[in-house]
C-alpha positions as CSV (number, residue, x, y, z in Angstrom):
1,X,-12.2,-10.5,1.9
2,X,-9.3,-7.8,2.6
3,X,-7.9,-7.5,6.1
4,X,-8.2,-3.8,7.3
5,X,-5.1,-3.1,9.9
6,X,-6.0,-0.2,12.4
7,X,-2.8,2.0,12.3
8,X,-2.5,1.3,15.9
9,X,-1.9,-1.8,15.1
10,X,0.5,-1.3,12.0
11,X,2.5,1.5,13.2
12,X,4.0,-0.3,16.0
13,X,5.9,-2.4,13.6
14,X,6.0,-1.7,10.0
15,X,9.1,-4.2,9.3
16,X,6.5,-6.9,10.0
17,X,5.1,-5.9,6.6
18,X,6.3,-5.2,2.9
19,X,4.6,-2.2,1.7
20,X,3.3,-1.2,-1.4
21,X,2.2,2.6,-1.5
22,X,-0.2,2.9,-4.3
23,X,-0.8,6.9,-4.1
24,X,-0.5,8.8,-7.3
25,X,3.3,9.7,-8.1
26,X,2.5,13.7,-6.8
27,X,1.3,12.4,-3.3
28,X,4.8,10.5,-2.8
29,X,6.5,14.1,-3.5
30,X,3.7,15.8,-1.2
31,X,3.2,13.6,1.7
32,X,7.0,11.7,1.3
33,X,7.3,8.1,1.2
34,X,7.6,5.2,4.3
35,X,10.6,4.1,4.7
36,X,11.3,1.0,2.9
37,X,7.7,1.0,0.5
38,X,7.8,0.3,-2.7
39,X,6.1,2.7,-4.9
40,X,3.6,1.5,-7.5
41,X,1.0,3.5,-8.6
42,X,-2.7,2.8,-8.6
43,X,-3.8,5.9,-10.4
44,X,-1.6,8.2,-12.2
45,X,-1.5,12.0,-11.6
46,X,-4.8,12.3,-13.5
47,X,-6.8,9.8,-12.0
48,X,-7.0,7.4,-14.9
49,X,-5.7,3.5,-13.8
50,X,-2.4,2.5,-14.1
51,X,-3.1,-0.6,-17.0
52,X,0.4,-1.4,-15.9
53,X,-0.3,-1.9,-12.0
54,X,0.1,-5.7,-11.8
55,X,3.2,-5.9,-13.8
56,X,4.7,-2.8,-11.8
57,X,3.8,-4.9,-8.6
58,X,5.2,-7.7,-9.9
59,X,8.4,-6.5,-11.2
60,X,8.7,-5.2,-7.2
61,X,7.2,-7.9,-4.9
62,X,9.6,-9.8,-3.4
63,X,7.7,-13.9,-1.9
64,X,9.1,-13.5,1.7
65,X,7.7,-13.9,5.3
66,X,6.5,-10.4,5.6
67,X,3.0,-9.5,5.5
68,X,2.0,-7.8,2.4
69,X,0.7,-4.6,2.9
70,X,-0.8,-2.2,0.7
71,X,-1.2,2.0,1.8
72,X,-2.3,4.7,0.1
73,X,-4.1,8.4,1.3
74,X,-6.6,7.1,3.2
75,X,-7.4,3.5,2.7
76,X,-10.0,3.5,-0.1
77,X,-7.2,2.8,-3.1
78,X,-5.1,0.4,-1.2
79,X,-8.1,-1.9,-0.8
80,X,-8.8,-1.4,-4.3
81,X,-5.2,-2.5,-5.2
82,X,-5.0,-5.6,-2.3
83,X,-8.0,-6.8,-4.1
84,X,-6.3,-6.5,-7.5
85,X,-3.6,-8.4,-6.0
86,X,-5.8,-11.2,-5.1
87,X,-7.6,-11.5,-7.8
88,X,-4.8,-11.7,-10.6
89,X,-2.3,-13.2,-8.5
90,X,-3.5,-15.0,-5.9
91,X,-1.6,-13.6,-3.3
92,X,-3.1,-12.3,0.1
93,X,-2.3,-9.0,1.2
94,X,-3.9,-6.4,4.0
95,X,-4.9,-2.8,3.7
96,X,-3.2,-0.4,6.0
97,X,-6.5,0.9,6.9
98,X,-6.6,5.0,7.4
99,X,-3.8,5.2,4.9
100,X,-0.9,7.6,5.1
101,X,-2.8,10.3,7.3
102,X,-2.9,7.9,9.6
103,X,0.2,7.3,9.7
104,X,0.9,10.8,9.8
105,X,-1.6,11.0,12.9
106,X,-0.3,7.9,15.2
107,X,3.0,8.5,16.9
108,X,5.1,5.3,16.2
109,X,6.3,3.2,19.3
């Protein structure tokens, strides 16, 4: 099961986490990115899957104490990807539940 993290929660202290933003490469030049996120695509502009996601993720996920974190609009793709993530690689990860409208929304402390 994937860990939903209310943005009140997450926003306090995103250097806790290492985040992947999963939107689709015309959201990060919409909405902007978080600082310190890598970007790796879920979808690509399109909406077709990015057959390349786990070795895009791989080729950026760095094995550190930081909670892996995954964010994307809203919260519906970054659960999609955190599960991905378990699946293939076994590693545990949490979904930065409302996504980047959230974050948008909640002032950061």
């Amino acid at each position: 099961m994937i860990e939903h993290i209310n943005p009140a929660i997450w926003n306090e202290n995103l250097s806790s986490y290492q985040i992947f933003d999963v939107r689709t490469p015309s959201e990060w030049q919409e909405d902007g990115i978080i600082n310190n996120a890598k970007c790796v695509a879920l979808f690509d502009n399109k909406g077709l899957l990015n057959a390349n996601f786990i070795e895009e993720f791989k080729a950026k996920y760095q094995e550190n104490d930081k909670t892996l974190a995954f964010i994307c609009r809203s919260g519906h793709r970054s659960e999609i990807a955190a599960r991905m993530v378990l699946d293939e690689l076994e590693l545990k990860g949490v979904n930065l539940a409302g996504g980047i409208l959230a974050y948008k929304k909640e002032p950061i402390k």
